[in-house]
N, C-alpha and C positions, 0 to 999 in steps of 0.2 A: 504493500500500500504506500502510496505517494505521501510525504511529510512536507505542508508547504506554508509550515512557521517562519521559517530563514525569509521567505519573498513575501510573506504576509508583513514580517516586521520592515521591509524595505519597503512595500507600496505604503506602508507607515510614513516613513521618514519622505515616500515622494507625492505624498499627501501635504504635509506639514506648511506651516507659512516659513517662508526663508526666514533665519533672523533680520538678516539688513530689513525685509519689509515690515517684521514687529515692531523694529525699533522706529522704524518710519510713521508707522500708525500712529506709534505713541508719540511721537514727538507730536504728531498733529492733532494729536487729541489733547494734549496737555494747552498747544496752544488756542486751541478752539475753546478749552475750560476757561484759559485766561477771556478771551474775546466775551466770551456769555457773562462772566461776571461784571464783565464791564459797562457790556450791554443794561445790566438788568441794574445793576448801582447807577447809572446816568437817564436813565428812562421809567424806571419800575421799582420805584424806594419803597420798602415794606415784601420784597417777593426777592429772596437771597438763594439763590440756587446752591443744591448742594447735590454732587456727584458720586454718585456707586456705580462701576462695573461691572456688569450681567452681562446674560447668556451663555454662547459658546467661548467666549475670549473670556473668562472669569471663571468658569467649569472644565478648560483645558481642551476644548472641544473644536477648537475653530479649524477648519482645512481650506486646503486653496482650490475652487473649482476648478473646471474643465477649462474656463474661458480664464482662468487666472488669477480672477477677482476675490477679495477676502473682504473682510468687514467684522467691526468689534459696537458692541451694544455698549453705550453711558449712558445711563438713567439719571434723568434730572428731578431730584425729591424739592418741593417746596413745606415748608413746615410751618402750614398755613390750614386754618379751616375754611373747606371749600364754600362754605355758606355764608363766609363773610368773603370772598376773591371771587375774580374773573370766572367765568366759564371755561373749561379745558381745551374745548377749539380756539379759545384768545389765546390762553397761556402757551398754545401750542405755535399759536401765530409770532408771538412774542419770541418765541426763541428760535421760529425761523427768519426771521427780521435780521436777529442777533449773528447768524454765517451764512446767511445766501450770500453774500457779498466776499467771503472770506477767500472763495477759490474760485477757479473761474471757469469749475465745471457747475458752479451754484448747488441750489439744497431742492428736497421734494418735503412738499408736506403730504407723508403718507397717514393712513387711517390711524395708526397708534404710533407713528413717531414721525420723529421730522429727521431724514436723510442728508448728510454733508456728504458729496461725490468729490473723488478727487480722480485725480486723471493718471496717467502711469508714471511718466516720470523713471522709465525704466526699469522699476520694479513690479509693473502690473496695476490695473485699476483695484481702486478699496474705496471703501466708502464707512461713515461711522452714523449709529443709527442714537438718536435722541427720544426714548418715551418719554413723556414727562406726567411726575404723579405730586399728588397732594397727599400729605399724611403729618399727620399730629401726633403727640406725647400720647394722647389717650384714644389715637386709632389703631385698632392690632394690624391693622393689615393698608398695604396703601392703596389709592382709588386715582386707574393712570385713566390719562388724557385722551377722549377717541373723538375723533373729527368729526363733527357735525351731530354728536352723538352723549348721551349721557355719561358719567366717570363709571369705569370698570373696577371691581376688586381685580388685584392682579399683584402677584407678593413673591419676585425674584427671588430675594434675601432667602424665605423658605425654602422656593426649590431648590437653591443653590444646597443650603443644610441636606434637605432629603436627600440628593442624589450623591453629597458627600460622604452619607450611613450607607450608600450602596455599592460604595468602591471597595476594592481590595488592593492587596498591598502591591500585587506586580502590575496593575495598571489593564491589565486584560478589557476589563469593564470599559475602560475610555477610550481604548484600543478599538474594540467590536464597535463602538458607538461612531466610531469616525471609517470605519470601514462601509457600515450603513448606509453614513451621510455621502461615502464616496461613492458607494454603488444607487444613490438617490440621483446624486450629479448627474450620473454617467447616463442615466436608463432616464433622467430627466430630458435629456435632450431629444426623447423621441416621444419621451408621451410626461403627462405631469405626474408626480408624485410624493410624498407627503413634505409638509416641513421638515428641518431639521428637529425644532423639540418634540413633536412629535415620532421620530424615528430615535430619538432618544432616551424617550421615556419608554417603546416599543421593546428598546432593547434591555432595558436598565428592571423595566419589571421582569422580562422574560429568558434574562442571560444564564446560559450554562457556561461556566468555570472551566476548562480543559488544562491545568498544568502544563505549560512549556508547547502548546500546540493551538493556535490561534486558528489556523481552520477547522480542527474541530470544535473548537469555542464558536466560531461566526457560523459551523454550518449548525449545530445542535441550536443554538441560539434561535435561529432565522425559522426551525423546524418550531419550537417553542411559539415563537411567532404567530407563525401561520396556524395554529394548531386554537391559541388564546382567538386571532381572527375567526377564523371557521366556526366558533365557538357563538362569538358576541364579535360584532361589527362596533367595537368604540376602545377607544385610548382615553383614561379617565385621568385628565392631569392630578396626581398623588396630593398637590397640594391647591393652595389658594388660586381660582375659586374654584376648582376641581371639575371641569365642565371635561366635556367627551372633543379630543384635538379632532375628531374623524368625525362629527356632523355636520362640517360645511361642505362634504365630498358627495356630490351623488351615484346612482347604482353604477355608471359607467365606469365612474375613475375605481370604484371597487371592482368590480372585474379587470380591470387592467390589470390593478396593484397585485391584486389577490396571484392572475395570471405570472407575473413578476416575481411575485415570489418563488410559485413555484418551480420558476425555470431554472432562478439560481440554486433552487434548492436539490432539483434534479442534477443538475452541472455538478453542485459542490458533491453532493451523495456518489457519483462518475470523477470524480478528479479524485476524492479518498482513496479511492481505488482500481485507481490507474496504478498500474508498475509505471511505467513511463514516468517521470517527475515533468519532464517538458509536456506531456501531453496533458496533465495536471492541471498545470498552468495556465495552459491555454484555454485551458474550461474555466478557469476563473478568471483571467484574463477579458472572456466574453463577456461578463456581466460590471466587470470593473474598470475597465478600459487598461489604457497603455501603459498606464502607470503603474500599473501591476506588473512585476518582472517576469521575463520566463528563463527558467535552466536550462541552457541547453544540453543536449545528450552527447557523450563522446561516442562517437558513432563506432570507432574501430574496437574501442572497449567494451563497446554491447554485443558489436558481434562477435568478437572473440571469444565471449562468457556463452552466445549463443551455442555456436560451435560445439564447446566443450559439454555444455549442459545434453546437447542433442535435441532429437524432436520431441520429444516431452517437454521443454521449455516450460519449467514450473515459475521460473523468475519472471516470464511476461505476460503469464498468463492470469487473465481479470479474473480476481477470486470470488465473484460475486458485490452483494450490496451490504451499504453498511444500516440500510432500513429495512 
């Protein structure tokens, strides 16, 4: 059976965001922090923005798409009662005021945050995503900002905790979660398929553990998956405000996704048990793209072992399914 740990931890690393580009982000997110406070101290006395880093750039989660583009989530907390302040589509207006002017790709004021675009500059397009919430001393939970729309409960801080009690200590968990996201990438570019925190929470409820063996972690995982899908059609975010990530998807995009899964899960159940390591590969390769490595075979070494073994060939012969 094929072992394809070694090229699973390298489509890892050729997933990852380069350093130079982390360091990039943050510089322009530090300076974009500067700009907003200044913004909000010269035009908006009484409304002091204060900055917490969520999502995937705060949970270790972030990868570099297909087209190259990365992005890190600053949440903008005001510690203000919303019943004496602005409306959330102001506040939201307010702090796109504060950097559409900043770069000179400008900003988008999306449904739950407002968007700073910046352009490549040689290390690939990124962008930094601004929700903004309201939350007091005596609110447990914060209430973000939704455009044209009333304030949502919606509580980072916690998910970040919860899925912190779901890691382990060799990182497997954040591993599998970024494999997900990259095979969402990859199979995105031909039909849609879930968000990121949703394929996160997908995986983080349903992960099987495999010591020192990462495709059988992502394929048992993804079987788990499918298995909880086929079950109940919803993904219950674990914490605040716990609503279902998989109700805005109708019956079409579930039959795609559902189909999806099971291809890669077909592939990976035939790549376990490939002798062949390069033919492995290329079965997971299929569902992950390029940036999944492949080994190649020493040919003269295979056949020479051929040879010797004779027509019985037990070393290349498929031993069956690992389901």
């Amino acid at each position: 059976m094929a072992n394809c740990n070694k090229e699973f931890r390298i489509y890892d690393e050729n997933i990852c965001i380069p350093s130079s580009k982390r360091e990039r982000m943050s510089e322009s997110r530090e300076s974009s922090r500067t700009k907003i406070i200044n913004h909000f101290k010269e035009n908006h006395d009484g409304y002091i923005p204060i900055f917490w880093i969520q999502g995937s750039h705060k949970n270790g989660l972030n990868i570099r798409t297909e087209d190259g583009e990365c992005d890190q989530d600053d949440g903008i907390h005001f510690n203000r009662d919303p019943k004496n302040s602005v409306d959330g589509t102001t506040l939201q207006k307010w702090v796109f005021y504060a950097v559409n002017d900043d770069t000179s790709e400008g900003a988008e004021h999306r449904n739950k945050c407002i968007r700073k675009k910046y352009k490549e500059n040689g290390l690939g397009k990124y962008h930094i995503d601004y929700p903004v919430y309201y939350q007091t001393d005596d609110m447990p939970h914060p209430l973000l900002a939704v455009k044209n729309s009333s304030l949502e409960l919606s509580d980072p801080k916690e998910f970040t905790e919860w899925l912190l009690d779901q890691k382990d200590e060799e990182g497997q968990l954040v591993r599998n979660i970024k494999y997900t996201k990259g095979w969402s990438d990859y199979i995105g570019l031909k039909q849609p398929m879930p968000k990121g925190i949703t394929m996160t929470v997908l995986v983080a409820q349903n992960i099987s553990f495999q010591k020192g063996r990462d495709d059988l972690s992502l394929f048992y995982t993804l079987v788990n998956v499918k298995k909880s899908l086929d079950a109940y059609w919803e993904c219950i975010m674990p914490t605040t405000p716990q609503d279902d990530l998989l109700s805005e998807y109708n019956q079409q995009f579930k039959i795609n996704f559902l189909r999806a899964l099971d291809e890669i899960i077909t592939d990976g159940n035939r790549a376990l048990n490939k002798s062949s390591q390069e033919n492995a590969c290329e079965l997971w390769r299929k569902h992950l793209g390029t940036r999944f490595p492949i080994t190649k075979e020493n040919i003269g070494s295979k056949a020479a072992l051929a040879n010797l073994v004779g027509n019985n060939k037990p070393y290349f012969y498929d031993r069956g399914s690992i389901l």
